[in-house]
LUMKOL-215850 format. One record per residue: residue in one letter; x, y, z of N, C-alpha, C in turn; residue number from 1. Coordinates in steps of 0.05 Angstrom, whole numbers, m for minus. Atoms other than C-alpha are relative to their C-alpha. Last residue first. Example, Ala and Ser with C-alpha at 12.3 -4.5 7.8 and 13.67 -1.06 7.14 Angstrom:
LUMKOL-215850
REC   r     n.xx     n.yy     n.zz    ca.xx    ca.yy    ca.zz     c.xx     c.yy     c.zz     k
REC   s      m16      m24       m1      273      m21      143      m15       22       14     2
REC   a       18      m24        0      246      m90      156       18       24        0     1
***
This chain:
LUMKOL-215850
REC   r     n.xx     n.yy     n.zz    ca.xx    ca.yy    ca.zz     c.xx     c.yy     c.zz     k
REC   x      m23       11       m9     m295     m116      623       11       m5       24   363
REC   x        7       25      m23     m373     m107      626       40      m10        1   362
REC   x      m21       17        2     m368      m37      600        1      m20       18   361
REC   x      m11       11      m22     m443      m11      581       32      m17       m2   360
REC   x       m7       36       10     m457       19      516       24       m8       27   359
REC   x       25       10        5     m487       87      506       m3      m29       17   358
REC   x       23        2      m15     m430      117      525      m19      m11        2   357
REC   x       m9       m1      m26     m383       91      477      m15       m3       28   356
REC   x       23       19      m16     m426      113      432        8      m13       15   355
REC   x       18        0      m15     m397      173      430      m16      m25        9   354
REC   x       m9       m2      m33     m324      148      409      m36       13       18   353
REC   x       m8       24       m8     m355      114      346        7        7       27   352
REC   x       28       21       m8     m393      178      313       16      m21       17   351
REC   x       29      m15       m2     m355      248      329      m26      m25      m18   350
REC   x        8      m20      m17     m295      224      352      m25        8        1   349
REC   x        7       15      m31     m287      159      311       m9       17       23   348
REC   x       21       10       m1     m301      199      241       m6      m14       21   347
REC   x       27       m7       m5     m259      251      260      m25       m7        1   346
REC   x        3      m12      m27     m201      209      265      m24       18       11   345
REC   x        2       19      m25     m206      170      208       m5        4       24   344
REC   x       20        3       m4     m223      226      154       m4      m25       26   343
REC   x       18      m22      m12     m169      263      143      m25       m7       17   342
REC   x      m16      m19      m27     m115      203      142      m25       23        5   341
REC   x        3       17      m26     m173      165      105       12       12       18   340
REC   x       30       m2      m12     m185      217       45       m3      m13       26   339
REC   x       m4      m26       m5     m110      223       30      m37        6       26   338
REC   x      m18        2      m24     m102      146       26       m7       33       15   337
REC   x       16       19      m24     m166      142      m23       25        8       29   336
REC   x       21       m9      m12     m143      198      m62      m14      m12       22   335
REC   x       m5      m20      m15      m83      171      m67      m17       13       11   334
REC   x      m19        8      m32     m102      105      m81       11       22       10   333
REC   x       26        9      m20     m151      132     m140       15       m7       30   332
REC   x       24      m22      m10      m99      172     m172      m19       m7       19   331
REC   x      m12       m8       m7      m41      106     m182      m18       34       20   330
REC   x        0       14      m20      m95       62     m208       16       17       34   329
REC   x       33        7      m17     m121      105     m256       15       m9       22   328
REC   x       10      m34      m12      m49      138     m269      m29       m9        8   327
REC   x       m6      m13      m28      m19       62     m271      m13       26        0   326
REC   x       16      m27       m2      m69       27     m315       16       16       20   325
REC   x       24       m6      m13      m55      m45     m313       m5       25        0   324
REC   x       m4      m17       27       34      m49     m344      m35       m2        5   323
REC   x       15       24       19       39     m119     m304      m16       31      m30   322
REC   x      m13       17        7      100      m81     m264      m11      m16      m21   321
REC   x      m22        0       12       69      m15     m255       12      m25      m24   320
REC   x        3      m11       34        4      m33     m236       19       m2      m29   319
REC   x       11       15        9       39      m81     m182      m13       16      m30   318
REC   x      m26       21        9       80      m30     m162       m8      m14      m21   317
REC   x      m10       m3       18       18       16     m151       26      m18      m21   316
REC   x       33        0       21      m24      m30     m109       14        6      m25   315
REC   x        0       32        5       44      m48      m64      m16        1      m27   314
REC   x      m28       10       12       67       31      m56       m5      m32      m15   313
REC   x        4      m15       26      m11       47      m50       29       m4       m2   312
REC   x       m9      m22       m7      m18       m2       15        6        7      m34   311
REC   x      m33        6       m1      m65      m51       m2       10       25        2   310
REC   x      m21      m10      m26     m143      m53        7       22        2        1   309
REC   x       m3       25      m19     m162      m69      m67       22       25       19   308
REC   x        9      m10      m26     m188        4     m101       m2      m15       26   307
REC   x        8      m33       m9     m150       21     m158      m13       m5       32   306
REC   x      m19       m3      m10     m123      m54     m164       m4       30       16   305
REC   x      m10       17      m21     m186      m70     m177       27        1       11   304
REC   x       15      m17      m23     m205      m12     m224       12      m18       22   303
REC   x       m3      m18      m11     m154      m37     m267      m16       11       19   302
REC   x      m29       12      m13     m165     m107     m271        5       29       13   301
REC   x        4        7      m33     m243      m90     m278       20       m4       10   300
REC   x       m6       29       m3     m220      m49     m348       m5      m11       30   299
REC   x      m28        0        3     m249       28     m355        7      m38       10   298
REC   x       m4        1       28     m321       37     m386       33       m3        9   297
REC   x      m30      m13        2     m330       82     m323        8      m11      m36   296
REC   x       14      m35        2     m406       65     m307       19       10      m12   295
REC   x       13      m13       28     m389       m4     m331       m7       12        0   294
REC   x       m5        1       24     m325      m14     m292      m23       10      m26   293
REC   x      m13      m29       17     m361       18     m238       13       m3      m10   292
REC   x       18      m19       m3     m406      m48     m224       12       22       m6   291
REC   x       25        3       22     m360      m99     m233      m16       28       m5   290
REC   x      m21       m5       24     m311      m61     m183      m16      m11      m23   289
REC   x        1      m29        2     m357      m57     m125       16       m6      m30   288
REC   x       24       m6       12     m360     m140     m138       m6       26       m2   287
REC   x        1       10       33     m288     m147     m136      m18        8      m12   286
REC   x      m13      m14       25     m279     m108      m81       m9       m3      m22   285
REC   x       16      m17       m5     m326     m152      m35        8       26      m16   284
REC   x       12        5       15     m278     m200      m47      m24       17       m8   283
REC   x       m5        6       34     m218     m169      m34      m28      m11       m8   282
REC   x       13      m30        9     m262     m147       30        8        3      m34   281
REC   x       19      m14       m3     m273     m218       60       m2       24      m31   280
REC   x        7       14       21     m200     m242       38      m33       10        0   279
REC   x       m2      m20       35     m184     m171       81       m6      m33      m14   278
REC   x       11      m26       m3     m232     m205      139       13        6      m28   277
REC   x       31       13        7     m206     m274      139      m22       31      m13   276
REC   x       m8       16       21     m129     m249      149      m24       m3      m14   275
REC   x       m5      m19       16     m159     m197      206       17      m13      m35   274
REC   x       18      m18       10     m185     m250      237        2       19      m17   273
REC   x       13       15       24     m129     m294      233      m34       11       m8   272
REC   x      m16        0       25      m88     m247      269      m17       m9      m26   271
REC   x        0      m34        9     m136     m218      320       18      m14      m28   270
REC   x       32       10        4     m150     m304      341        5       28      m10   269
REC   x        9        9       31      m66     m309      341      m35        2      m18   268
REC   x       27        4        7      m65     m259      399       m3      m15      m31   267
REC   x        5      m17      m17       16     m256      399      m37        2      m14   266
REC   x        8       10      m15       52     m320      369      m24       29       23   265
REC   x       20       34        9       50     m297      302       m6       m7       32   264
REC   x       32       m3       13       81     m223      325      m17      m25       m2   263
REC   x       22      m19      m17      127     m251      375      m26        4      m13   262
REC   x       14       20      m15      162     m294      327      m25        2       25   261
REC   x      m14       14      m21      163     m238      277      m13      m24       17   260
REC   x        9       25       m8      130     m226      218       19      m11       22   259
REC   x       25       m1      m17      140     m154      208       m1      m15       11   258
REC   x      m15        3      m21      215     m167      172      m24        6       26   257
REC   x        3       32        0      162     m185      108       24        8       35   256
REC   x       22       21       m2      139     m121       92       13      m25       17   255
REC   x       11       m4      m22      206      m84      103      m25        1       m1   254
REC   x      m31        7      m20      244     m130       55      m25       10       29   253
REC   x       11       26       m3      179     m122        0       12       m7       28   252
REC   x       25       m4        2      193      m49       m2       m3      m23       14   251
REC   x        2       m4      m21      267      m67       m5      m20       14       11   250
REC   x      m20       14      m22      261     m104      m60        0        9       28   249
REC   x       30       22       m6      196      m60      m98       23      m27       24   248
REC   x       27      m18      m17      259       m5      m94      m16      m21        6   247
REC   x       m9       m8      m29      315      m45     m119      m22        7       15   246
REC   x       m2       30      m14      269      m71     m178       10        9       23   245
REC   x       29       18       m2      257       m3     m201       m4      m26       24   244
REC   x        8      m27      m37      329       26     m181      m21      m11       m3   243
REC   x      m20       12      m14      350      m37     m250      m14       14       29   242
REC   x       16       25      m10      291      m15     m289       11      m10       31   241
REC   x      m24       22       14      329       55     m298      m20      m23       13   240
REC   x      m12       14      m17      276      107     m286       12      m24       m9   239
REC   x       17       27      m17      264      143     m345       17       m4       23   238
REC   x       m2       31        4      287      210     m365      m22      m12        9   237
REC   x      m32       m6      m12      286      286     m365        5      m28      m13   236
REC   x       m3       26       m8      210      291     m401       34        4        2   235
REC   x      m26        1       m6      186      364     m390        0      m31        7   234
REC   x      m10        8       23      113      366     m421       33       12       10   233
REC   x       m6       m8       18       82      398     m365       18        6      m22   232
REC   x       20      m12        8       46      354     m347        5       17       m4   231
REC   x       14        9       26      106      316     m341      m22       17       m4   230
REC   x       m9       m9       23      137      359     m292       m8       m7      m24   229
REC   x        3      m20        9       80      366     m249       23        2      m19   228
REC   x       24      m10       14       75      291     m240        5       22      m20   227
REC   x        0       10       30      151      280     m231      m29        8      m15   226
REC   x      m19      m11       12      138      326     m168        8      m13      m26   225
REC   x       10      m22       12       84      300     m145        4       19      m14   224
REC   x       26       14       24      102      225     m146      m10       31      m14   223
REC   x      m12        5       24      161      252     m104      m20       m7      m29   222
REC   x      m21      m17       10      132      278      m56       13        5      m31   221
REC   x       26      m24       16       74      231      m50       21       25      m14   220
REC   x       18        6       25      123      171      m47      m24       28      m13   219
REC   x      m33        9       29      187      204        3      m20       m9      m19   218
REC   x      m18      m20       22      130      238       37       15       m9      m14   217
REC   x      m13       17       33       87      175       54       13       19      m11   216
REC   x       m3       25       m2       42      213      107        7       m5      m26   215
REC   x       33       20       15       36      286      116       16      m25        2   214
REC   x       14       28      m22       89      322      162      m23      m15       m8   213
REC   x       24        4       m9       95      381      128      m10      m17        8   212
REC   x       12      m26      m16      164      385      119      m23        9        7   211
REC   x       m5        5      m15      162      317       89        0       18       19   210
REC   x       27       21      m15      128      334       39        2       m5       19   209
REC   x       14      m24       m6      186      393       22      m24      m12        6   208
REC   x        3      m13      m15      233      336       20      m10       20       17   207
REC   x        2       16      m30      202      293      m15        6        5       19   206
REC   x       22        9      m10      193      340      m65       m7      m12       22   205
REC   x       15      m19        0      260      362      m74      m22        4       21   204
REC   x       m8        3      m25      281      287      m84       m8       25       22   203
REC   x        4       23      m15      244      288     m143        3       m1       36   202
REC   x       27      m21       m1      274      351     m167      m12      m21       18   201
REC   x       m6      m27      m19      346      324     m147      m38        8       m6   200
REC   x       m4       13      m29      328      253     m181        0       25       16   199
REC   x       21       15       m9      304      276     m246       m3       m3       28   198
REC   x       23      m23       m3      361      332     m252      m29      m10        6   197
REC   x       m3      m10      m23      400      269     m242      m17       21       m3   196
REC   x       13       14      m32      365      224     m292        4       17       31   195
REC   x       22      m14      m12      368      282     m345      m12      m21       22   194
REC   x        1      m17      m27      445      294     m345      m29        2       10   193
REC   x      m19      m22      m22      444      233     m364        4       27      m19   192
REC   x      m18       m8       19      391      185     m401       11       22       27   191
REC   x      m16      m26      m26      358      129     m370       17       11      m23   190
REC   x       m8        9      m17      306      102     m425       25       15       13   189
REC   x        8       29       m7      251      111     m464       25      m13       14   188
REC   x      m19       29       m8      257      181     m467       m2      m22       12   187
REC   x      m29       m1      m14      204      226     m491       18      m16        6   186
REC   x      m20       m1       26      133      210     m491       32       11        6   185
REC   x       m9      m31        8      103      172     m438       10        5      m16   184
REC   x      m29       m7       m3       79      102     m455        0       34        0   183
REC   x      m22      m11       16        1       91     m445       22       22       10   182
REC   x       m5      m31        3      m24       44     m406       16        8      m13   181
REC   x       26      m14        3      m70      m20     m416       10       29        5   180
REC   x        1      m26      m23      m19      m61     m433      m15       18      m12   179
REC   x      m23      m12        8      m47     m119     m483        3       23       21   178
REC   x        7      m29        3     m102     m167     m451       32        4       m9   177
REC   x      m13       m1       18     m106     m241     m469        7       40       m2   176
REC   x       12      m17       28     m166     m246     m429       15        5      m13   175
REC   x       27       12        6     m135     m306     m390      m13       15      m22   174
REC   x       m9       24       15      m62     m278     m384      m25      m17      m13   173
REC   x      m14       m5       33      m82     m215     m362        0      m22      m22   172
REC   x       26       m8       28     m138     m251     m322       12       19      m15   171
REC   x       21       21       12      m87     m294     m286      m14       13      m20   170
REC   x      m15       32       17      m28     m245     m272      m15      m16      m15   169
REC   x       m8      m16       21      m81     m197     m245        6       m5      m19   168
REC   x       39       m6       14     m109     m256     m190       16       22      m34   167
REC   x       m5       21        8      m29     m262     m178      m29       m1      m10   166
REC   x      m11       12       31      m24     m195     m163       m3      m28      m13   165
REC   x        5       m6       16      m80     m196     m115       17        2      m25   164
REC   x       27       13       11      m60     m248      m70       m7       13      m30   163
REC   x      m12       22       14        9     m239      m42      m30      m19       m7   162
REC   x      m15        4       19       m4     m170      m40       10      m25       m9   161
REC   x        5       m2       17      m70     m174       m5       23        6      m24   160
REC   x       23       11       17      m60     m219       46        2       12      m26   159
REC   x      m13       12       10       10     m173       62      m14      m26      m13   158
REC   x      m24      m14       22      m15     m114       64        8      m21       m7   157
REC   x       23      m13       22      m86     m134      110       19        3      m22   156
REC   x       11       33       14      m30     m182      159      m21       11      m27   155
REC   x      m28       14       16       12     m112      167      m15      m24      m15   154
REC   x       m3      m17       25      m52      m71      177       19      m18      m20   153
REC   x       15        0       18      m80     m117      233       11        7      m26   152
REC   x        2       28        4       m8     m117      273      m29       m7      m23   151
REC   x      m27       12       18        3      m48      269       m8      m24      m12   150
REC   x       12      m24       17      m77      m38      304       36       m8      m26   149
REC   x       29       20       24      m62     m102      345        3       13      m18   148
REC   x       m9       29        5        5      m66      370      m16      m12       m8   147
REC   x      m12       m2       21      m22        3      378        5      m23      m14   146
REC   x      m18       25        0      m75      m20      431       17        1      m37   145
REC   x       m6       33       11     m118       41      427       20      m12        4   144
REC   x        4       16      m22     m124      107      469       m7      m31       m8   143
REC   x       26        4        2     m150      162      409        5      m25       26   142
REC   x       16      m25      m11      m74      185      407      m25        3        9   141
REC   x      m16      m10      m25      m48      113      399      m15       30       13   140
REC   x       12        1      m15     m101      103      349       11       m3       34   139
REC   x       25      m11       m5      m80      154      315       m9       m9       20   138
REC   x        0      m13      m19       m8      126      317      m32       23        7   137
REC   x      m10        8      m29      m27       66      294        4       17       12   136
REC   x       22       17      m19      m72       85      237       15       m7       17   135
REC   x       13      m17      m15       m2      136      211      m34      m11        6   134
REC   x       m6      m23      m10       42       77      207      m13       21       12   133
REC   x       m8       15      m23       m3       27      173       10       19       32   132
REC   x      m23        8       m9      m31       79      115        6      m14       33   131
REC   x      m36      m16       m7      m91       70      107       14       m6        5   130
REC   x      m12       15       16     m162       21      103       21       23       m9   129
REC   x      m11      m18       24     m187       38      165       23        0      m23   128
REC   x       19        5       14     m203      m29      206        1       23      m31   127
REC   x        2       25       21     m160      m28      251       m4        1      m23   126
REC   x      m10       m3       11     m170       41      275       17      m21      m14   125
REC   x       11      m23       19     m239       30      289       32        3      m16   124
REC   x       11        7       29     m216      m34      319       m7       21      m15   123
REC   x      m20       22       20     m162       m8      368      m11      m16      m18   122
REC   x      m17      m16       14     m212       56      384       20      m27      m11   121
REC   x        9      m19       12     m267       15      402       17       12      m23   120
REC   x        8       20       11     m236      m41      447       m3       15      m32   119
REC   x      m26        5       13     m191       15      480      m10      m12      m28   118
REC   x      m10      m19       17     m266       49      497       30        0      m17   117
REC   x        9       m1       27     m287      m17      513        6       28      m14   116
REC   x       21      m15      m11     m238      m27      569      m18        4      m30   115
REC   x       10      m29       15     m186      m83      537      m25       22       11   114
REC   x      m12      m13      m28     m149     m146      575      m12       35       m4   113
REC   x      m20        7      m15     m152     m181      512       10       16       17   112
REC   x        4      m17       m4     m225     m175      495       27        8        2   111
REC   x      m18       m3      m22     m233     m243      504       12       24        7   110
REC   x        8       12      m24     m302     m250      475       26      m12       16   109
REC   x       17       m4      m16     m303     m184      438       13      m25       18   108
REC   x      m13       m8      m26     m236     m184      393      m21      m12       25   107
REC   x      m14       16       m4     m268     m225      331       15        2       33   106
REC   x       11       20       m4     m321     m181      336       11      m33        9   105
REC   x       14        1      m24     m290     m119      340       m9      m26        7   104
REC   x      m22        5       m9     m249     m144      277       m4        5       33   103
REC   x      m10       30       m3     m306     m152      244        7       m7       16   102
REC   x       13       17      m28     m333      m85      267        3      m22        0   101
REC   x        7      m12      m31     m276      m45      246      m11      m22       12   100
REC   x      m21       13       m7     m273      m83      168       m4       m6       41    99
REC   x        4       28        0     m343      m66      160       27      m10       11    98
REC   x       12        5      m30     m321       12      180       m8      m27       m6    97
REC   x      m13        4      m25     m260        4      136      m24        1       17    96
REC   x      m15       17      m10     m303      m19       81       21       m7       19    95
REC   x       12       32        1     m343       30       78       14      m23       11    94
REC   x       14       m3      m21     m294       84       77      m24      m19       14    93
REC   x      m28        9      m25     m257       53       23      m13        1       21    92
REC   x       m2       26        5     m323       56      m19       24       m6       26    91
REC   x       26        4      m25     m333      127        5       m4      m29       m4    90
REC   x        4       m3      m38     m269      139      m26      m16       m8       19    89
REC   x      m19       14       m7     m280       99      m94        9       m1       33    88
REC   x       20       18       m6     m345      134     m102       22      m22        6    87
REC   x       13       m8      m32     m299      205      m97      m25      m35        7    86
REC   x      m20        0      m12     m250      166     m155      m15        9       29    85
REC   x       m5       27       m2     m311      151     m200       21        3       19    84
REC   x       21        8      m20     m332      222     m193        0      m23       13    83
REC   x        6       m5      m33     m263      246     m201      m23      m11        1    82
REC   x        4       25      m22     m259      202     m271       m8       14       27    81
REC   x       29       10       m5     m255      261     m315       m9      m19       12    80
REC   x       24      m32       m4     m199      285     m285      m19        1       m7    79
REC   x        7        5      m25     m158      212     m304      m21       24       15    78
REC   x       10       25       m5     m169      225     m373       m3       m1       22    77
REC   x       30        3        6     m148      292     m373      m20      m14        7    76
REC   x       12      m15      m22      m80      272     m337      m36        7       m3    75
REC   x       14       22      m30      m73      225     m386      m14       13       14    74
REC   x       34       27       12      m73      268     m446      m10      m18       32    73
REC   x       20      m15       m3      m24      321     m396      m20      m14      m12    72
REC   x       m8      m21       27       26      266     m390      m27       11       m3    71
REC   x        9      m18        0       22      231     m323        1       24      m16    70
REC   x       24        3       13       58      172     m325      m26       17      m14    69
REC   x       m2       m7       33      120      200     m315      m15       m6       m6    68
REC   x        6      m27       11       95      204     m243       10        6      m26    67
REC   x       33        5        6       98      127     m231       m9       33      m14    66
REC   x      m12       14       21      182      130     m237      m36        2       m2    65
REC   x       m7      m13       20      176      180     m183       m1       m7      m27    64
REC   x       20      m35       m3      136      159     m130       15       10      m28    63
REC   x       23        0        3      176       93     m142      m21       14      m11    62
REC   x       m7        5       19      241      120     m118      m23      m18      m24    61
REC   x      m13      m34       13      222      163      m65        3      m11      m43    60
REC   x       20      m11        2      187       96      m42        2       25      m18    59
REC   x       26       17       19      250       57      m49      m27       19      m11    58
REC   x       m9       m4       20      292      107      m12      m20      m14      m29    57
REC   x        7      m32        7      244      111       41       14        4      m26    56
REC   x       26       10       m5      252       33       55      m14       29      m21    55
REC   x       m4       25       23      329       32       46      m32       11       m7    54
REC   x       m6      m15        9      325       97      104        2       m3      m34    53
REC   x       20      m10        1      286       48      149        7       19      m26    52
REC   x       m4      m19      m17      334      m10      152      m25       31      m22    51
REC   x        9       m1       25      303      m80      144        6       37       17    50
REC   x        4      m36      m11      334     m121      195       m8       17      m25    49
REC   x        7      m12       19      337     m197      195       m2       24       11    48
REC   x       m1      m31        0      376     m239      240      m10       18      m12    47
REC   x      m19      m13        7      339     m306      234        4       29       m2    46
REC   x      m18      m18       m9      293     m322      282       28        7      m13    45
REC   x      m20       24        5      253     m379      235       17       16       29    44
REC   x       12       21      m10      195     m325      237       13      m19       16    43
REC   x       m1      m25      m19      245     m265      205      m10      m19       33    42
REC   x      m44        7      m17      279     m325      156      m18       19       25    41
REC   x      m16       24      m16      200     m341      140       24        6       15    40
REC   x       16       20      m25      177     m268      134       10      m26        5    39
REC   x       m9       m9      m27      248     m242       90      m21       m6       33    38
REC   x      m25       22      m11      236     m303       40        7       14       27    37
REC   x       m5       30      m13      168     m286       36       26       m5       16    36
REC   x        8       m1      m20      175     m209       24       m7      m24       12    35
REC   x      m15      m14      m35      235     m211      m15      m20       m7       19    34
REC   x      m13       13       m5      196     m254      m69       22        8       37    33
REC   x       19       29       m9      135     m218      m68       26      m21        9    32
REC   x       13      m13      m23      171     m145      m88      m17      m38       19    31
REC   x      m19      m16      m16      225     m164     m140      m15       18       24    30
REC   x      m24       21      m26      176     m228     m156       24       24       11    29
REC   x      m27      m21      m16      124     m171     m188       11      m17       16    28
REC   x        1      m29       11       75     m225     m215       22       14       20    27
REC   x       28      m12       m8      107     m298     m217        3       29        7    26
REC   x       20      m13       17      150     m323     m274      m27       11       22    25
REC   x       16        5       m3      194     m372     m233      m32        9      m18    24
REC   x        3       21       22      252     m357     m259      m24       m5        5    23
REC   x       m4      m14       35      240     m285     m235       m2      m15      m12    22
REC   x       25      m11       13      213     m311     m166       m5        3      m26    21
REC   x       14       24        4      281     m352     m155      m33       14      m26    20
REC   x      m19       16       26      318     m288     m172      m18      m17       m2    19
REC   x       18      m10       31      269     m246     m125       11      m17      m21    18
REC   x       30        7        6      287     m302      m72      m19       19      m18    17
REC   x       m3       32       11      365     m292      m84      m32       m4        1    16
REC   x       m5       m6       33      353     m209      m77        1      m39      m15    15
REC   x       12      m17       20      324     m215      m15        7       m9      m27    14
REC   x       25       21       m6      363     m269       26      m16        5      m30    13
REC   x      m18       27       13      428     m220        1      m20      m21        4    12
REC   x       m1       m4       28      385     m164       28       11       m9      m15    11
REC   x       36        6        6      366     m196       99       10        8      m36    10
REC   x        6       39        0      447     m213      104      m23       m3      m11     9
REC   x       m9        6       29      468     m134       86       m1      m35      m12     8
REC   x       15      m13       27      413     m117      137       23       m1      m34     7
REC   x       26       11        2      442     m159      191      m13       14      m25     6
REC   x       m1       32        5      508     m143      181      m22      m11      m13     5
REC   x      m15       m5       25      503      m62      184       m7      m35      m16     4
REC   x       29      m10       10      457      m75      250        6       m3      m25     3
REC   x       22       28       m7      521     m118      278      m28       11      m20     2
REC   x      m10       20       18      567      m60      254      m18      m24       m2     1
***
């Protein structure tokens, strides 16, 4: 009942600081607004609780409403892009090993209590620009300091969401742009019996993702499953705006119940490194993104959302919400997320954990 409380208190916080947000006019406030108001009250020690099943529901719910996007024209479109989407990966990849040795760097001269092979593995997996969740428990399995490794990802998610929409916001509003994606065809808005046959297939998915134990089932699941129906030309419904907003709410909810008193007060020199670092890599974005807008010919807002460090629930939302290109934006972050879970672990084993050796431990 106490747990019940607390999470019907954080989401009554929630929903009054998306309101504010809304009058306010800033970008996605039903995802930015929760996640302030629920970091301060979390900071403050107010009861907050952000329950996990809210969190998944969101995502499920999301994953799905992005996969109507995907009408076989699009789909085209986006399929001629893979090259631009494989230069996207090795871009991510990049930038998590720069990230890594930042954040090594920042660690080195207290080390906090670390052998260099912890040192190693809790920046390498720092530093990989993935899912939060599954970089912690890697580098749990690889013999890192989970808790920095959490703790980096959360401060990298939440720099860059309460940065980059608002950059978006600006140079919509600056270049005068019109949405840059196009409407599915079919129903423009919730219709019954084809929201529930939406929701059960949907849901489907997420469950048969989840049975394989990949990362983000309730979002890939589901994303994959609206995909393949649109493509092929089966439109059920829309997602009702109303589950929209819920979702980016309690998205935002369990962003922001991170910030504990503990967390802030715990290695503040890893925190603010890793703050300094993703403003670093947003910027360092920007300029990759110049550059394969005009091999691509596709908008710099969009590619930038395609390929800023953020978790692909935050990246996409944001697409979503300012109407930026969701199937570019929405393809490239998968690919990117898909490419890092494969690629993080092998890449510390067979280059970062050898050198190890090389490299004396003065701890």
């Amino acid at each position: 009942m106490r747990q019940l409380l607390r999470t019907l208190f954080t989401l009554l916080l929630a929903w009054v600081a998306a309101l504010l947000c809304v009058a306010l006019n800033t970008p996605i406030p039903w995802m930015i607004g929760p996640l302030l108001a629920t970091a301060f009250a979390t900071m403050a020690g107010a009861p907050t609780h952000s329950a996990n099943e809210l969190r998944n529901a969101g995502q499920w719910t999301i994953g799905g409403a992005l996969g109507l996007y995907f009408t076989p024209e699009v789909t085209t479109l986006v399929l001629g892009l893979w090259w631009a989407a494989l230069l996207g990966v090795a871009w991510a990849l990049l930038l998590g090993v720069g990230f890594g040795a930042w954040m090594r760097h920042a660690l080195v001269p207290g080390r906090q209590g670390l052998s260099m092979a912890e040192l190693r593995a809790t920046t390498h997996f720092s530093g990989a620009v993935g899912g939060a969740s599954e970089m912690t428990l890697l580098a749990e399995r690889c013999g890192g300091r989970t808790d920095l490794v959490a703790a980096a990802h959360s401060v990298r998610i939440a720099v860059v969401v309460l940065s980059v929409p608002f950059a978006m916001q600006w140079a919509r509003q600056h270049w005068q742009l019109e949405a840059l994606d196009m409407m599915p065809p079919g129903p423009r808005v919730a219709e019954w019996p084809g929201l529930l046959w939406l929701v059960l297939a949907t849901g489907a998915g997420a469950a048969l993702m989840r049975l394989t134990g990949r990362a983000n089932p309730w979002f890939i699941g589901a994303l994959l499953a609206a995909m393949g129906l649109t493509m092929a030309g089966v439109h059920l419904s829309v997602v009702p705006t109303a589950l929209i907003n819920a979702a980016q709410l309690v998205i935002g909810v369990s962003l922001g119940v991170r910030f504990t008193r503990q967390f802030m007060h715990a290695a503040p020199r890893w925190l603010l490194a890793a703050a300094l670092g993703t403003v670093g890599m947003i910027g360092a974005c920007a300029l990759f993104v110049l550059a394969l807008a005009w091999g691509t010919g596709l908008h710099p807002v969009t590619l930038m959302l395609a390929t800023a460090p953020g978790g692909i629930a935050e990246m996409t939302i944001t697409a979503k919400v300012l109407q930026l290109g969701v199937p570019v934006v929405t393809a490239f972050q998968v690919c990117r997320l898909v490419a890092v879970l494969l690629l993080a672990e092998p890449l510390y084993r067979r280059w970062v954990a050898p050198r190890q050796t090389a490299l004396p431990d003065r701890g």
